[in-house]
N, C-alpha and C positions, 0 to 999 in steps of 0.2 A: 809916024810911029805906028809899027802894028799892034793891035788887039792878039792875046792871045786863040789862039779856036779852041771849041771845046775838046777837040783830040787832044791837043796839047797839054787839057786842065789834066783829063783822065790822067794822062801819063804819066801825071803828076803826081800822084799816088806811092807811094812804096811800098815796097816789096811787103815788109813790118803788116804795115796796113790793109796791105791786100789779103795777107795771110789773116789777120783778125776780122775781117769782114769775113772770109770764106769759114772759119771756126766758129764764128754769131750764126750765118745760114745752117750751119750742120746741126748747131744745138738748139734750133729754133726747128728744124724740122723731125729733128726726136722728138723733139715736145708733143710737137701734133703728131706725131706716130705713136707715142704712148696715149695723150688723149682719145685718140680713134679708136686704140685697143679700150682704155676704159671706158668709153661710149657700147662699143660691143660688148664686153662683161655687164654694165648693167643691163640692157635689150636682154640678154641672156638671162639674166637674173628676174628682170621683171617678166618674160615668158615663163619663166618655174613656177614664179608667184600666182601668174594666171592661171598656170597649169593647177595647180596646188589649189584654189579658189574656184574652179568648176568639178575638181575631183570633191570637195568640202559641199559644194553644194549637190552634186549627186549622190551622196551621203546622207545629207539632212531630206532629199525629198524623200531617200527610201527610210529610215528614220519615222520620216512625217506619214508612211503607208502601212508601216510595221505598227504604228501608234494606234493609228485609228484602226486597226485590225485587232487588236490586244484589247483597245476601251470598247471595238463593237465585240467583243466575244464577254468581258468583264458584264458590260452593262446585258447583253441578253440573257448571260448565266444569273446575274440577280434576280431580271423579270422573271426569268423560270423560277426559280427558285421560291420566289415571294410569292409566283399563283395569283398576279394583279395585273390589272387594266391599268393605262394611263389615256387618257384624256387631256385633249391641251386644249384650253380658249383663248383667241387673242385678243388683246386691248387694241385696235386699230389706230386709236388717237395715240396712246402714250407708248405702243410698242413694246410690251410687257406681255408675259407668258405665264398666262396661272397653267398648275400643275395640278391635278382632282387624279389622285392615286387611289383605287379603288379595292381593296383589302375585300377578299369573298369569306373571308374568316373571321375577319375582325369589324370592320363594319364603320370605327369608330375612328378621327384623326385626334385624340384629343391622350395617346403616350407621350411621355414628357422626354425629350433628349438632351441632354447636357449639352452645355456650350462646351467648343476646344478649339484650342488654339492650333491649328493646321495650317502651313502654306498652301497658298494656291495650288491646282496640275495646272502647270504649264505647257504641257506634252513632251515633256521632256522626263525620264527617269520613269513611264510607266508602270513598272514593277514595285520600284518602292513606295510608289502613292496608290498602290490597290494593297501594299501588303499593310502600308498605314494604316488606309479605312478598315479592312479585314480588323486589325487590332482592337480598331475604335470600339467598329460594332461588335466584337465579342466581350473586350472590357465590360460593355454601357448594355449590356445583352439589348439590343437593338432587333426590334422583326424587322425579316428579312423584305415586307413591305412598305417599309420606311427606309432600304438602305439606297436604294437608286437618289431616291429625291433628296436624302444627306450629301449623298458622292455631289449631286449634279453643284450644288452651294460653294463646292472648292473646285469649279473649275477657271480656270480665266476665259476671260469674254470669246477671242476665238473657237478656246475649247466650246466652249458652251452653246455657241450658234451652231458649231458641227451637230451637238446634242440635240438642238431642238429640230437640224436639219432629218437628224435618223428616225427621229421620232416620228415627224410628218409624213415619213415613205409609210410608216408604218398602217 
């Protein structure tokens, strides 16, 4: 008795069947044609996002140049203005920065300044945190050799090392 061969299994097939087999391959290769289009729309998408994410940050560094150009013009219009020396000593052990603000008119550190409640400058929103201080010290009549060393107290740490960096060129 013979064995069928596998030619004979194939053939074995119907028509039915061969038609549904070839209908399974057709909708199985859309699939993966529409997947490979949505793998391209995201690539597409996540390069806008890139793009959009180095345009954002060549924004904040001019941002961050515009800043420190606005606080160095703020802070040397106060020194003019107040007719004072500053003097910095540093604590080498604990890393701290006295400030000896030297008044050619007044002589004396011992005006009293009200506490307030102020956010931080973050370097963010320059303008309205000089127009704040501006307010403080005309509210609080504040001399104008006491207003650097008030501003320097609300800035954040960053800001503040920039501050004591300009200071030092000085």
């Amino acid at each position: 008795m013979k064995t069928p061969s596998k030619q004979s299994e194939s053939s074995s097939m119907t028509y039915e069947e061969e038609e549904e087999m070839l209908h399974d391959i057709s909708k199985l290769q859309d699939q993966v044609q529409q997947i490979s289009l949505s793998q391209k729309l995201t690539e597409a998408k996540i390069n806008g996002v890139e793009s959009k994410i180095k345009g954002m940050e060549a924004k904040i560094d001019d941002l961050k140049i515009d800043l420190k150009a606005d606080l160095t013009n703020f802070l040397q219009e106060i020194l003019t203005n107040g007719e004072r020396g500053v003097k910095e000593t540093h604590d080498a052990n604990k890393g701290n920065v006295n400030h000896d603000f030297i008044d050619s008119n007044v002589g004396s550190k011992t005006h009293h300044i009200p506490k307030i409640d102020m956010r931080k400058f973050d370097g963010k929103d320059p303008a309205t945190c000089i127009l704040q201080m501006e307010q403080f010290f005309d509210l609080n009549n504040v001399q104008n050799t006491q207003k650097v060393r008030i501003a320097t107290l609300y800035l954040e740490p960053n800001q503040f090392v920039w501050y004591q960096w300009l200071c030092s060129r000085k």
